[in-house]
C-alpha positions as a printed Julia matrix, in Angstrom:
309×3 Matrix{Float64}:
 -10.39   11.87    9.75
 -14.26   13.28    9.79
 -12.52   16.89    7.97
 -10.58   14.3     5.39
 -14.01   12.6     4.64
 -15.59   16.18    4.06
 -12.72   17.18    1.69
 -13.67   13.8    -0.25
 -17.36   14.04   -0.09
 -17.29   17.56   -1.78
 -14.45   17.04   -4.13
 -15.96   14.0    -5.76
 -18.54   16.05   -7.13
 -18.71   15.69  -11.14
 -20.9    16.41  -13.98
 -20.71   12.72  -15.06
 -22.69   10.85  -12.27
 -20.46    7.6   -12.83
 -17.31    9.25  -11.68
 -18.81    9.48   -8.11
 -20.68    6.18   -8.21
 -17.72    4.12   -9.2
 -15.63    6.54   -6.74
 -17.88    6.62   -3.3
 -18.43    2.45   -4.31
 -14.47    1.8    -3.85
 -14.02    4.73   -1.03
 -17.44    3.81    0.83
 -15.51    0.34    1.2
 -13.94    1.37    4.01
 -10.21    0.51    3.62
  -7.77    1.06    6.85
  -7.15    4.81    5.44
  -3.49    4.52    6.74
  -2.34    6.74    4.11
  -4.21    9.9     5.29
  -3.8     9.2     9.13
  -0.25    8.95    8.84
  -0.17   12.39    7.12
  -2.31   13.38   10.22
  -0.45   12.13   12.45
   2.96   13.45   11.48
   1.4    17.05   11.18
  -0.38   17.04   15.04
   3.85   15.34   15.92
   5.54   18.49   14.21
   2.52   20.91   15.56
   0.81   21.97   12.34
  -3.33   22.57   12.86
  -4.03   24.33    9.17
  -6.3    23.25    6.85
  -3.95   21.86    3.98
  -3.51   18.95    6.25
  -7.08   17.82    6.09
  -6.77   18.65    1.95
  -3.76   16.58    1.18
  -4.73   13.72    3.48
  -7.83   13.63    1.17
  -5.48   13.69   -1.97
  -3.35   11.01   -1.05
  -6.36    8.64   -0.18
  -7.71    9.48   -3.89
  -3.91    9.05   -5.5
  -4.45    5.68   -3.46
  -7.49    5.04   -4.91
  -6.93    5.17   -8.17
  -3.8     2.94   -8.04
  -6.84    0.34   -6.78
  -8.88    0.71   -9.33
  -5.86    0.65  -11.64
  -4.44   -2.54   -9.55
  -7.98   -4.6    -9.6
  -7.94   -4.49  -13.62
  -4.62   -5.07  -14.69
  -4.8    -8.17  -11.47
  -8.54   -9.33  -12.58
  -9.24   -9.11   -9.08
 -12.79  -10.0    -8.57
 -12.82   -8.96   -4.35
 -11.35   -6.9    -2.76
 -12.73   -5.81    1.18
 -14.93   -8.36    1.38
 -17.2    -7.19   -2.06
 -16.87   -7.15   -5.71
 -14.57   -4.98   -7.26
 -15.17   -1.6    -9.06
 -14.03   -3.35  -12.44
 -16.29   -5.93  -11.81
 -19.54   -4.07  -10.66
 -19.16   -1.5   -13.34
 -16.18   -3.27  -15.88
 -12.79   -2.37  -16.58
 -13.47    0.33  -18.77
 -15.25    2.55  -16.26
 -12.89    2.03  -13.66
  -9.57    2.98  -15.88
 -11.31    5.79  -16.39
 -12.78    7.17  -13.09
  -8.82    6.05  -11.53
  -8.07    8.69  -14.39
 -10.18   11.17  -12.67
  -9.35   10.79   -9.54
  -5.32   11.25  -10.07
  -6.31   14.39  -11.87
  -8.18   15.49   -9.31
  -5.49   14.91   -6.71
  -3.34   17.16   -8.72
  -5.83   20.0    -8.92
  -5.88   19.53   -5.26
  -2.23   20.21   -4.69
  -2.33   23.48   -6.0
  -4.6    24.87   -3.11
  -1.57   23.69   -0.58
   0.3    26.48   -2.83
   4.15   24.93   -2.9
   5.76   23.77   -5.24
   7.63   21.56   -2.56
   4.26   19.74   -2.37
   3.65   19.38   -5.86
   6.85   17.97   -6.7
   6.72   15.26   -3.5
   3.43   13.99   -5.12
   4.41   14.06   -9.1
   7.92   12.28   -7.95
   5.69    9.26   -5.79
   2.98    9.2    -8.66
   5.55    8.37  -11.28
   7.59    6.02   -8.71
   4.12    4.17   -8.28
   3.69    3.86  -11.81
   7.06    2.56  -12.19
   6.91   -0.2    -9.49
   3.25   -1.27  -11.25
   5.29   -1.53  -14.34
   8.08   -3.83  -12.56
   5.52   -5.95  -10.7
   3.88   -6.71  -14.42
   7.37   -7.14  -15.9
   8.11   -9.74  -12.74
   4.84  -11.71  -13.28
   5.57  -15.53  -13.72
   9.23  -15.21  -12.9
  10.18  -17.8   -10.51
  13.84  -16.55  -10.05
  13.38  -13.33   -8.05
  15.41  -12.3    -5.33
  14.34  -10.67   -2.14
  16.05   -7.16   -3.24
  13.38   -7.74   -6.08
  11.16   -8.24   -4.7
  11.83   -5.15   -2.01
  12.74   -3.23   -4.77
   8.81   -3.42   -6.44
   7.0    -3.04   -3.11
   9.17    0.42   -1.74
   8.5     1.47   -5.16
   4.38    0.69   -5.75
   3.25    0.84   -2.03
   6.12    2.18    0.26
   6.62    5.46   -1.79
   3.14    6.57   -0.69
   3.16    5.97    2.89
   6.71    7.86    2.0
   5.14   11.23    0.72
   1.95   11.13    2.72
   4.52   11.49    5.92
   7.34   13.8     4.05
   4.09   16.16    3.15
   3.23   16.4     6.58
   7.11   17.63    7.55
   6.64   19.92    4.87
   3.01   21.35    5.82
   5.12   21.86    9.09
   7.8    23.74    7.79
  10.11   21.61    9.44
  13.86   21.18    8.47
  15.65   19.11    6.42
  16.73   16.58    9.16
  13.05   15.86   10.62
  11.68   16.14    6.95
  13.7    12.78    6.45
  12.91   11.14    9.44
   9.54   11.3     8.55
   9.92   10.1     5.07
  12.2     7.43    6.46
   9.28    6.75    9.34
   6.65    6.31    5.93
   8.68    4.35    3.86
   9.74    1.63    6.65
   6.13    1.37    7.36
   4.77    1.21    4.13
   7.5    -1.76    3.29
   6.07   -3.56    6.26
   2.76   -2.99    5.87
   2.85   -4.89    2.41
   5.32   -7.67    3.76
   2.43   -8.71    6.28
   0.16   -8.2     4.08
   2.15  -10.91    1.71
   1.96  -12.88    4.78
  -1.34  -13.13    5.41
  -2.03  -14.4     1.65
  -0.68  -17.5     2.63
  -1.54  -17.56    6.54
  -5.07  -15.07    6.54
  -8.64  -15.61    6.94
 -10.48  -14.91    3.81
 -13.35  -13.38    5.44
 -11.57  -11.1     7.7
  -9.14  -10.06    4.95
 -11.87   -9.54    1.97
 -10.13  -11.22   -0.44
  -9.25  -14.54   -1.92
  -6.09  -16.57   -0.18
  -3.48  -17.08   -3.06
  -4.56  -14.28   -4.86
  -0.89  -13.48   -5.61
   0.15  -17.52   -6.86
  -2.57  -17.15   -9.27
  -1.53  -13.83  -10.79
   2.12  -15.28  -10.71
   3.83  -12.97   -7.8
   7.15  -14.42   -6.31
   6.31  -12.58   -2.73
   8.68  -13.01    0.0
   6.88  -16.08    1.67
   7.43  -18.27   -2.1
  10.67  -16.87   -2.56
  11.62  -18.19    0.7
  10.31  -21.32    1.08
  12.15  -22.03   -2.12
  15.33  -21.07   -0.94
  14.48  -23.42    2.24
  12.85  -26.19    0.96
  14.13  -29.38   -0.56
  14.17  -29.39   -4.26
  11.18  -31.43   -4.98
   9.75  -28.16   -2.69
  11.4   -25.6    -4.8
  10.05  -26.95   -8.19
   6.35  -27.35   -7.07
   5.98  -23.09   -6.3
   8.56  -22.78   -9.07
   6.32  -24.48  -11.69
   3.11  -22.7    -9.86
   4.78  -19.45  -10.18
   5.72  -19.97  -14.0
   1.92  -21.03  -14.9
  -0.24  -19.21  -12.26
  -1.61  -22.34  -11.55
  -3.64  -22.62   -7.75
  -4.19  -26.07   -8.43
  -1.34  -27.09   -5.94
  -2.35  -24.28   -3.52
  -2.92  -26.17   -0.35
   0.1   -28.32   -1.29
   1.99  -25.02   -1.51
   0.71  -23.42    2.06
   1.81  -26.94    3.19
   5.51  -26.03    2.15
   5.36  -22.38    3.38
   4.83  -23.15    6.24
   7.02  -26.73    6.88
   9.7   -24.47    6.1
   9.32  -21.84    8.56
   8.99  -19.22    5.53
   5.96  -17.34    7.3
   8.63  -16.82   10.28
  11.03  -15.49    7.69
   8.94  -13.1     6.36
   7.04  -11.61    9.38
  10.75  -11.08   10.75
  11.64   -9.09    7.48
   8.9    -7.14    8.68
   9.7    -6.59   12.32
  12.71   -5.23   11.03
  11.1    -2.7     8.6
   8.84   -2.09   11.82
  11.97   -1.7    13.92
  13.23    0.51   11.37
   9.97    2.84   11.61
  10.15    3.4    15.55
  13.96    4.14   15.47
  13.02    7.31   12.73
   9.89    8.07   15.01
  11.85    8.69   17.77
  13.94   10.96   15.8
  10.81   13.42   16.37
   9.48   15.09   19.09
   8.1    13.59   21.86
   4.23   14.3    21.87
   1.02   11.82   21.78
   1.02   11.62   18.17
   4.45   10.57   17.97
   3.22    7.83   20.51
   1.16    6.98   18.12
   3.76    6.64   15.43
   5.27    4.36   17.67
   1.96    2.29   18.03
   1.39    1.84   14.75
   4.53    0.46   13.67
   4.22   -2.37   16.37
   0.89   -2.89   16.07
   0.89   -3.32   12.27
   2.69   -6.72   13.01
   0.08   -7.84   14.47
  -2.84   -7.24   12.0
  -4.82  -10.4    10.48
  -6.34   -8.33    7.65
């Protein structure tokens, strides 16, 4: 991870100062950097030590980046790690912008891996992204969506990237077909359970330790598995209170709402939609050779069920 920050330190660099300000601000926030160590982690599994791996770790951490920077405006997110937002230490404007830079800047950076194998993993996930950002906005306020849904947005905006970041690391590898899909099965199982907790703990997190407001997602109007749920579960006095919250954004009834998610064992439901994405990782990890960094493949996909922020 200390050659990925290098790669990012010196390929920030711009002739308009604000690119890196409003850049090192949202990178310097620290941030779990799953993306990247999952690329590193596949590559040290399949045996590959060169250079690109450090390069497109980096590139997938900026791709990452700017769909934050993106995310924050069109969600009017105000916090986000525990401090203010790009868009809202430096306004929306600047941080459309420098997200511009920064996925143009990822794609210079995939020419240096020199295959076109590479380039076309990370212009097929970059346009998937886009498209699940697109659904999620399309989805806003819309109290009637189903789980697939609702799975369909997240392997879409945040799956696909944990996807590439571990199909690029097969590839680096040169390794065949088969183990080039058990990686990219590995990253997207991972990625979908990643954001399933992470839907989780907007209803049943700690605000300080997650950096962000609880029921962000009510108030921008996101059916998330937990809602979707407890409506399905609850009585229908139940149902119509997060229905109507859903349809308006409203947090009014927040607490009332946390109340129902969890007198209706909808947490449960969820976190066990994501033991089975988790499951689902480990059974394509140990589809790869036996090492300590497919150990750690392993770890991470039963750990992650246990994270609080």
């Amino acid at each position: 991870m200390a050659g990925v920050d290098a790669v990012i330190a010196n390929r920030l660099d711009s002739g308009a100062p604000l690119v890196g300000e409003v850049s090192r601000y949202i990178i310097s926030a620290g941030g779990k950097r799953l993306r990247p160590a999952l690329l590193l982690l596949i590559c040290g599994a399949l045996g590959y030590r060169g250079e690109q791996r450090f390069n497109l770790a980096a590139v997938v951490e900026f791709i990452h980046t700017a769909t934050l920077l993106h995310d924050d405006v069109v969600d009017e997110s105000t916090l986000r790690r525990g401090r203010a937002t790009a868009n809202e230490s430096f306004g929306n404007p600047a941080s459309v912008l420098v997200g511009d830079f920064l996925y143009s800047r990822a794609f210079q950076m995939m020419l240096d891996a020199g295959q076109m194998r590479v380039m076309q993993i990370l212009a097929d996930a970059t346009n998937v992204i886009a498209e699940g950002e697109v659904l999620q906005l399309m989805n806003m306020h819309d109290a009637s969506l189903t789980e697939a849904d609702y799975l369909r947005v997240i392997r879409s905006k945040t799956a696909k990237l944990f996807e590439a970041s571990a199909r690029l690391g097969a590839v680096l590898a040169g390794s065949p077909p088969e183990i080039e899909q058990a990686c990219a099965d590995y990253g997207q199982a991972l990625g979908t359970a990643f954001q399933v907790i992470d839907d989780v703990l907007d209803y049943d997190g700690d605000a300080a330790e997650m950096g962000k407001n609880l029921g962000d997602d009510l108030r921008e109007g996101k059916a998330t598995l937990p809602l979707i749920a407890a409506m399905q579960r609850g009585t229908p006095q139940q149902s119509a209170v997060i229905r109507t919250a859903i349809e308006t954004g409203a947090a009014s009834e927040l607490e009332h709402i946390v109340a129902i998610v969890r007198e209706t064992g909808s947490l449960d439901v969820t976190r066990h939609a994501a033991a089975d994405e988790a499951q689902r990782a480990i059974e394509a990890a140990q589809r790869l050779p036996r090492n300590a960094w497919s150990e750690g493949l392993l770890q991470l996909a039963a750990q992650l069920l246990l994270r609080r922020n």
